[in-house]
Each structure stands twice: as structure tokens, then as C-alpha cells.
N, C-alpha and C positions, 0 to 999 in steps of 0.2 A: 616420318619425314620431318626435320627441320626446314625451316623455312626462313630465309635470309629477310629482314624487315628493312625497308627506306625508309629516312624521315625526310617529311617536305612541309615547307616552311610557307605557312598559309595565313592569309592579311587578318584571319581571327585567329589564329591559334599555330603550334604546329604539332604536325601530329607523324604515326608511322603507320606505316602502310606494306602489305603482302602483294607480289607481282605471281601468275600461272600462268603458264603456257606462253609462244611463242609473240617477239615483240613487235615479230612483221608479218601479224594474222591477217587472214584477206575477209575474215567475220568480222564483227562488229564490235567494240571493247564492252565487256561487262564489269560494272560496276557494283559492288556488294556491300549493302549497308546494315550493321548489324543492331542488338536494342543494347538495356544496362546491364552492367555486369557481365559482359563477356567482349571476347575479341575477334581480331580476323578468322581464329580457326574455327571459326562456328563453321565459316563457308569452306573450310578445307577440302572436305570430303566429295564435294560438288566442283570446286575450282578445280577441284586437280583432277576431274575426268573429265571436264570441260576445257582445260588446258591439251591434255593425250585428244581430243579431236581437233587441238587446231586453235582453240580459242583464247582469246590474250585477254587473264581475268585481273581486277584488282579490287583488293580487300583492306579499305583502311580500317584503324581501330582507333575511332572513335573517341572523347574525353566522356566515356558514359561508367566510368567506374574499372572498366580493367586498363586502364592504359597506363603509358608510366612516365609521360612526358606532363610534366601538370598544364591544365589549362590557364588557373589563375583568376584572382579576383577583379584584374582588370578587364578580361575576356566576359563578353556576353554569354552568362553560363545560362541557359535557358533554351528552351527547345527549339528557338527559331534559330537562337546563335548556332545551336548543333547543325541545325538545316545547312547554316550558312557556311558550313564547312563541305557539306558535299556538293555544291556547287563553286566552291573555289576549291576545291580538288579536283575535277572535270576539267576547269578553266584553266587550272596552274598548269595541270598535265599536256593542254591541247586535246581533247579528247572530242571524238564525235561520233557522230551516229551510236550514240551509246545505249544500252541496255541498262537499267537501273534495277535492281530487286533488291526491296526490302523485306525484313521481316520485326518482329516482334515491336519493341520501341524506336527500334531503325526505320521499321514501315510506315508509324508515323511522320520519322523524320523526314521521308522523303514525301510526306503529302505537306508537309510544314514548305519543303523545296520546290515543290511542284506550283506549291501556291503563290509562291513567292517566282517564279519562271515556268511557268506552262510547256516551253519548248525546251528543259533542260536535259529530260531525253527523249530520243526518238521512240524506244518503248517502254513500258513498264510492268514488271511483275512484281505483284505483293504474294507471301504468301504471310499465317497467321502472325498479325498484329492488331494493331490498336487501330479504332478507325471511329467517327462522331461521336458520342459522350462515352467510350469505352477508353480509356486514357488514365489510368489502366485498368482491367475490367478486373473482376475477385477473383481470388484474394488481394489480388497485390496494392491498391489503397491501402490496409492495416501495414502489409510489409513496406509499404514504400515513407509509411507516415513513420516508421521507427527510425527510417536511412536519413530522414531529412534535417538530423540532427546529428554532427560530425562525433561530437560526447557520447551516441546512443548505438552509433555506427563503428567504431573498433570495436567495444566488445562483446557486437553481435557475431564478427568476422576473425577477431584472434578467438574466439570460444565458440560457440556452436558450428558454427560451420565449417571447423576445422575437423567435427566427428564426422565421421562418412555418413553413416546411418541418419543421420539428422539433414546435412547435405541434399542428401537424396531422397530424403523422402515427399508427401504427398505435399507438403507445405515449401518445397525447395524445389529445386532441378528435377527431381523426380515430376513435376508438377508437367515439364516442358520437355522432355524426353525423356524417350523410350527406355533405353539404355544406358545410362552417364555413364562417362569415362572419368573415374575418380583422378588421376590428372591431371585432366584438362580441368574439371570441375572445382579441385581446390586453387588449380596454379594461375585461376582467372581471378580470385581473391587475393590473391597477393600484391598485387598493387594498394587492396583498401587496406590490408595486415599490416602493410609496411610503409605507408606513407602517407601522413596525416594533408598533404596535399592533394593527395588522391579523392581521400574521403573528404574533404570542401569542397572540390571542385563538384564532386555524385550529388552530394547534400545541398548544393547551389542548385543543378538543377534539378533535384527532384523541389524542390520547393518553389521554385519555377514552374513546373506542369503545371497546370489547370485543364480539368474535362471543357470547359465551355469554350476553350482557345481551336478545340480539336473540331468539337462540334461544329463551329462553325466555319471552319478548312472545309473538310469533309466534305460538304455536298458543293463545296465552289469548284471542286474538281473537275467538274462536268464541262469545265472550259480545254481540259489538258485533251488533245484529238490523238495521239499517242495511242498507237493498239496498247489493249492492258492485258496481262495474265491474272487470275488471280488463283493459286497453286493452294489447296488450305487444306492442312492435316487434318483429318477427320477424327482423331481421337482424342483432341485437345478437350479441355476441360475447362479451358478457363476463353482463350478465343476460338468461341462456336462456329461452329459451321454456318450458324445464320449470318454469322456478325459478317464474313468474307462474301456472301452473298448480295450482301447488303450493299457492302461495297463497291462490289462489280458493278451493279447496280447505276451508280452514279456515272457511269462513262460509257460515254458512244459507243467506244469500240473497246468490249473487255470481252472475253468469256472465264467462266468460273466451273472448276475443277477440283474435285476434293482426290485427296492423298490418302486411302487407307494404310493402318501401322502407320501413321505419325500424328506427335505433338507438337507444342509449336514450333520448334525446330526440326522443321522439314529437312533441314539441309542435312542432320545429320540424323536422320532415324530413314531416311526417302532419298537420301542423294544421288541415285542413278535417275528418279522421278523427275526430282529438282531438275537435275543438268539436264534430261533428253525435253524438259516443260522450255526451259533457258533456250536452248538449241530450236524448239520449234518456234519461240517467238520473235528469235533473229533473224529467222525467214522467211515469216513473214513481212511483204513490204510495206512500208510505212504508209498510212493511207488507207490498208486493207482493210473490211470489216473481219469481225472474229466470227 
């Protein structure tokens, strides 16, 4: 399925964005925030049967390395400016009573947003991501310390990672799903292949993260009153099952549920999981305990 992309023109940056399902849904709008290195079609597979029951999804893609609109050196390239993108996306759109789900380094982003607005959505679902000094957990420090430099960064992405076998293996995508689709897997690199804007804009903010920025978000969450899901692949290898525990952990009202057969991308190794996990936390009402 192709997918027709909007761009919207947002007070830090602008960016594009994927729309699922029907635009006069009488459910709640969900909003899907994804990490580095990939785009809206992480959440395809989940949007579009959350879409077939009704539900109005939307997937922007992020300035986290596959995007293709550049973000720029005058843009706050740093993990709070990322934040501040999905909350004037929300705003720009009119959006309410929203559903937020993050994952991976999007799931940070959105505790970066939550921190920053407590009430920016009504509920929330994380599933594996980054959460207090895990920012990012291993391996991905060594791999993220070679991206943080634009020179060190093409030709890591016009050469190895153009061979499948490499791609996908234990140290790559393989790491984070089950299954890769060699398509989507190389065609989300092509932005860093092909444009050295791309790859400053990654390299800005990976040199930006800091663990001790996250660590101490992390347990100030405890303010957000938002029922929480927290959905967590249980085969993952690098965000453990403790870590999403851990996390539940910090909020009043979350309960925590692990995903058997997935990595950290639930959405696509678990997406019937994801979408019926999605679907039951938008019905519950806000105020509910889990």
C-alpha cells in the first residue's frame, strides 16, 4: 500500500506526516511517534487495521534521520526540540482527546513532551523504548557514537548498510525485528545515502542526547494522571522487559503487558497486539485506574 504523505509547517521545523482511517472517527485520534532511523511506516501495519475499525491514525516522520525535508542548523536539533515537534503537531492539527504511543527513541520523545505538558495527551502508550539512564541502552552508544559525526556517517550508509546481510543482522535491524523487510529497511536509509542535510541534521541530534537529560524526565512522569499502557516486546535484546517495567512503574495509572514474538518494534513484528492494546486503551476513560 502506498501512502499519500502531508507536509505541515510547524513553529520548529516542518515536517510530513501519514493520515489512516476515517477523518470523522467518533474514537479518539491516535498519534504515532516513532525513534532514529526510520519513518511513519514503522506504524503501518498497526495504523492501517486501526484505521479498518474506525479509527483516525496519524504518523508523522520525524527529523530523526529518515526524513527528507531537512530540519537545519537553525532548528533546535536536540531531543527536547524533537519533543517539541509533537506537541505543535497536536496543536497545529486541533487535536484532542488524543492517544500518544511511542516507541523506541520516539518513546523517549514523548516522555521529553510529556515533561514538557503533562496534559498533552489524554492517554498513553509506550511500548520498547528508552526510559531513565537507558538513552540509548547497548549496543547502540558505540553505534550511535560513529553517526555523531556527518564524515563518519555516509560511509557507514552508502557501504555497509547497503548489503542486506549486514543490514540485518545481530548488530543492525535484525537487532529490532523479527522479520525485516529489505525495502523498507534500505529505502529508510536513503535520505542519510542521499543527503548530506539529512545526515547533520541525525548527527546534531545524536550529539545532543545525553543519558542523564532522560534520567531525570523519567521519574518526573509520575505528575502525567493519563492512564498509561506500556505494550513491551518480550524478545527484545537490547530494551528488556525489566526496563518497560520499570517504567510502568513511575505512573499512577499504567498497567504493563509484554508482547511474545516481538522486538522492539512491536508494531511490526505484533501489529494485531499493538492495534487491539491501542483500541483498548481508548476505551478506557480517562481518570480510570488500569
Amino acid at each position: 500500500m502506498t501512502t499519500t504523505l502531508q507536509t505541515i509547517e510547524l513553529p520548529s521545523g516542518t515536517i510530513e506526516y501519514a493520515t489512516y482511517g476515517p477523518d470523522d472517527s467518533a474514537h479518539p485520534p491516535v498519534v504515532f511517534v516513532h525513534g532514529v532511523a526510520v519513518d511513519h511506516r514503522l506504524w503501518e501495519p498497526t495504523a492501517e487495521l486501526l484505521a479498518a475499525a474506525g479509527y483516525r491514525c496519524y504518523a508523522p516522520t520525524l527529523p530523526l534521520g529518515a526524513h527528507r525535508i531537512p530540519w537545519g542548523p537553525d532548528a533546535d536539533r536536540s531531543p527536547r526540540g524533537a519533543a517539541a515537534l509533537i506537541g505543535e503537531f497536536i496543536s497545529t492539527l486541533g487535536l484532542s482527546d488524543v492517544t500518544l504511543v511511542g516507541n523506541d527513541t520516539g518513546g523517549a520523545l514523548c516522555q521529553f513532551a510529556l515533561d514538557a505538558d503533562p496534559d498533552l495527551a489524554a492517554r498513553v502508550l509506550f511500548t520498547n523504548c528508552d526510559a531513565f539512564e537507558k538513552f540509548p541502552p547497548q549496543p547502540f552508544p558505540v553505534v550511535f557514537a560513529l553517526l555523531k559525526q556527518p564524515w563518519a556517517l555516509r560511509p557507514l550508509v552508502a557501504g555497509p548498510l547497503q548489503v542486506r546481510a549486514i543490514r540485518h543482522s545481530a548488530l543492525g535491524v535484525g537487532l529490532l525485528v523479527t522479520d525485516p523487510d529489505p525495502a523498507l529497511t534500505k529505502s529508510v536509509f536513503e535520505p542519510l545515502r542521499t543527503d548530506s542535510r539529512i545526515r547533520d541534521d541525525l548527527s546534531a541530534l545524536l550529539r545532543a542526547l545525553r543519558p542523564t537529560d532522560l534520567a531525570a524526565i523519567t521519574p518526573r512522569l509520575s505528575k502525567v494522571t493519563a492512564p498509561v499502557s506500556v505494550m513491551w516486546g518480550s524478545d527484545d535484546r537490547a530494551f528488556r522487559p525489566a526496563l518497560g517495567k520499570r517504567l510502568a512503574e513511575v505512573f499512577e495509572q499504567a498497567t504493563f503487558t509484554e508482547i511474545p514474538g516481538s522486538r522492539t518494534f512491536v508494531s511490526l513484528d505484533q501489529p494485531r497486539a499493538l492495534a487491539d492494546a491501542v483500541a483498548e486503551l481508548t476505551r478506557r476513560p480517562v481518570g480510570a485506574r488500569g
